[in-house]
N, C-alpha and C positions, 0 to 999 in steps of 0.2 A: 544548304538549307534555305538560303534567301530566294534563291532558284525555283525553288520547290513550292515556297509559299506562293511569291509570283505567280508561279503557274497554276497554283488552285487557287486565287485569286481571280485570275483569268477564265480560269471553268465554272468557277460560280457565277459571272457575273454575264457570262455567257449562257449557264442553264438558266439563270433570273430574266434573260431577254429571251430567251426560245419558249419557256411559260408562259411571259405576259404577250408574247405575240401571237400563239394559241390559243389563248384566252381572247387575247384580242378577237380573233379567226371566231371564234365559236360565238362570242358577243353577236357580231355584225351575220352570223349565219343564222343567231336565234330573231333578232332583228328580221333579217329577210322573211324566216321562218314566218314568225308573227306577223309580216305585212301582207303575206300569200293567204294565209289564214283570213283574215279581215278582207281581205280584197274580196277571194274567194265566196265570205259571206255576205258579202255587204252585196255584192254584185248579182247574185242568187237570188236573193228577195224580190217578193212580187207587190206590186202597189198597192195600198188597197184602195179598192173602189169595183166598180161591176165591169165584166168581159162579155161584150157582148159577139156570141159563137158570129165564126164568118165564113169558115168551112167545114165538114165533116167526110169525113171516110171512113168506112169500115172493110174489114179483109171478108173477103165470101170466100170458104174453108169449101164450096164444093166448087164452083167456078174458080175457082185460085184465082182469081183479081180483085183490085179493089174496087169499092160501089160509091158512088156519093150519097150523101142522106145517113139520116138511120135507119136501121131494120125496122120495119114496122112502121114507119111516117112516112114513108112514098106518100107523094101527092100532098103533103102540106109545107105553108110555110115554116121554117124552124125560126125560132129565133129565142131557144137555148141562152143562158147567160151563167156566168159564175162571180158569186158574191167573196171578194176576199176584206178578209179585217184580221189586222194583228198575224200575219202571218198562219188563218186559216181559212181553207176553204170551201163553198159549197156551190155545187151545182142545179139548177134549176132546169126541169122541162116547161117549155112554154111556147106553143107553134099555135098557127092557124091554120082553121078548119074551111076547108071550101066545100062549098055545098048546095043546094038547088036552094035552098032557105038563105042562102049569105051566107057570108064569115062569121067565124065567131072563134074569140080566143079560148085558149084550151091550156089549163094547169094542171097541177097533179098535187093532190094531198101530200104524196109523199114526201116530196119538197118542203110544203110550207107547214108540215108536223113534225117535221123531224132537225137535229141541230144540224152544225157541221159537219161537214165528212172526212174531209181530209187536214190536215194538218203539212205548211209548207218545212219542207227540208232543205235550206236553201247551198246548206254544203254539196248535197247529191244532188242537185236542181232534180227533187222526188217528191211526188204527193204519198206522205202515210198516210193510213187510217186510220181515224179518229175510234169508229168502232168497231169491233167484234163482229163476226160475220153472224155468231150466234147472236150478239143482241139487236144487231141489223135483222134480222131473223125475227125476233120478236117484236121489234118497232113496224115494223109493216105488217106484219100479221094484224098488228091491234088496229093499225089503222085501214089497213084492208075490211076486216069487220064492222070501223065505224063507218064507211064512205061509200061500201061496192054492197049495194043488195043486188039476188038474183033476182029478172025479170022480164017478160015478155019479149027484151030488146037484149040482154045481156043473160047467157047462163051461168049457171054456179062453176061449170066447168072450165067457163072463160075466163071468169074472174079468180080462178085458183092457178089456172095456168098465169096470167099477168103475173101474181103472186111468187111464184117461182120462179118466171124471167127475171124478176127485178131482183130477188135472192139470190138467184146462180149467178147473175152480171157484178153484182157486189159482191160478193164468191170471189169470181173469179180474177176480179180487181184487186181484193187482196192478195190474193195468192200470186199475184204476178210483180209488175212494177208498173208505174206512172211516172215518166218525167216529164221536162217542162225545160225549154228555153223562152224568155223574158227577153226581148230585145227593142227599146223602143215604147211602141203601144201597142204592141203586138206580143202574144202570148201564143206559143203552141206548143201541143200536150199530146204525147203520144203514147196510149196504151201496148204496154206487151203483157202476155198469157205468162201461165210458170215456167215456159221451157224458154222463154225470149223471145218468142214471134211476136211480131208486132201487130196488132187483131184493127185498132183506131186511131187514128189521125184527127185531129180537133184542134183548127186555130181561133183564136177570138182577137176582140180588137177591146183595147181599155178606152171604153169613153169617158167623155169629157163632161164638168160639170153639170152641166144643163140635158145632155143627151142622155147621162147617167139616170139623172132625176124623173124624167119622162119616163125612160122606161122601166124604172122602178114602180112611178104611181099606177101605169097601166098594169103591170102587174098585180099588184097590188089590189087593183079593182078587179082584174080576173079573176083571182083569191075570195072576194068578196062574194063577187057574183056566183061561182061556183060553191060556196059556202051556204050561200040564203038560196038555191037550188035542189041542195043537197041535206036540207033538213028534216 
């Protein structure tokens, strides 16, 4: 009997260490767990402050190559930006116009009536949408009505078509994906369709106080001026 006990003495004391060393194991695996996690997200995140675009490309679906520029801006300067805060984000159109009159900056309502767009995910390094394709849909409508009359220079049939470009592209922005690697001061974002082709290519550069600031106020003024133009 003293034998016996002994030896389930021995087993106990043996399952009590094979427990707490599994335990142990799974502690320091939720540990690692948890440090991937945070690393993960912490690393994801994008600064905030303004990106101001440094290249663009987009896919031409009948030429199969890619094109530099955006569609429809041949021949201006771009100088596109995207505003992040709090982990959201928005983008701005903002180029210049060349022209036998001079240059002259060029914004778009859309932009500066409307909130932000996307919302960062910095697990997926993914841009979601803020809104709805349908209320996207209605946000430009209304403001398409306040800002685009038809006129001697501009037809109703133009300004309907713009209308539905900039609905189909935010369309089709949702229904796809948007990532984004962050490395640096350097931000690049590449749009794919719903099937996973890749359609645009968009890197930006995160400036720096003062460069930020500048090009903010010019902004800003182009807003203005386009605004007491447009009344």
């Amino acid at each position: 009997m003293y034998k016996k006990s002994v030896n389930a003495g021995s087993k106990f004391k043996w399952h009590r260490f094979l427990v707490k060393g599994l335990a142990g194991i799974l502690i320091i695996l939720g540990l690692m767990g948890g440090g991937y996690v945070f690393w993960r997200h912490h690393t994801g995140k994008i600064a905030d402050g303004l990106y101001q675009l440094q290249t663009a490309k987009y896919y031409n679906s009948t030429t199969k190559t890619w094109m530099d520029g955006k569609p429809g801006y041949e021949g201006t300067k771009l100088k596109d930006f995207m505003r992040v805060e709090d982990q959201e984000a928005k983008e701005y159109t903002y180029y210049t116009f060349e022209s036998s009159y001079g240059s002259f900056d060029n914004v778009s309502p859309i932009d500066f009536e409307t909130g932000k767009n996307y919302k960062v995910s910095a697990w997926s390094r993914t841009f979601k949408p803020l809104v709805t394709p349908k209320d996207y849909q209605k946000e430009v409508h209304s403001i398409v009505q306040k800002y685009y009359k038809a006129s001697a220079l501009v037809s109703q049939k133009a300004i309907d078509q713009m209308e539905k470009k900039l609905i189909d592209l935010y369309k089709r922005r949702s229904e796809g994906k948007i990532s984004y690697e962050a490395k640096g001061n350097q931000l690049t974002v590449i749009i794919f369709d719903k099937k996973g082709k890749a359609i645009e290519k968009r890197s930006y550069k995160h400036l720096s106080g003062k460069d930020a600031k500048q090009l903010d106020a010019n902004y800003q003024k182009a807003v203005k001026r386009y605004k007491k133009s447009n009344k």
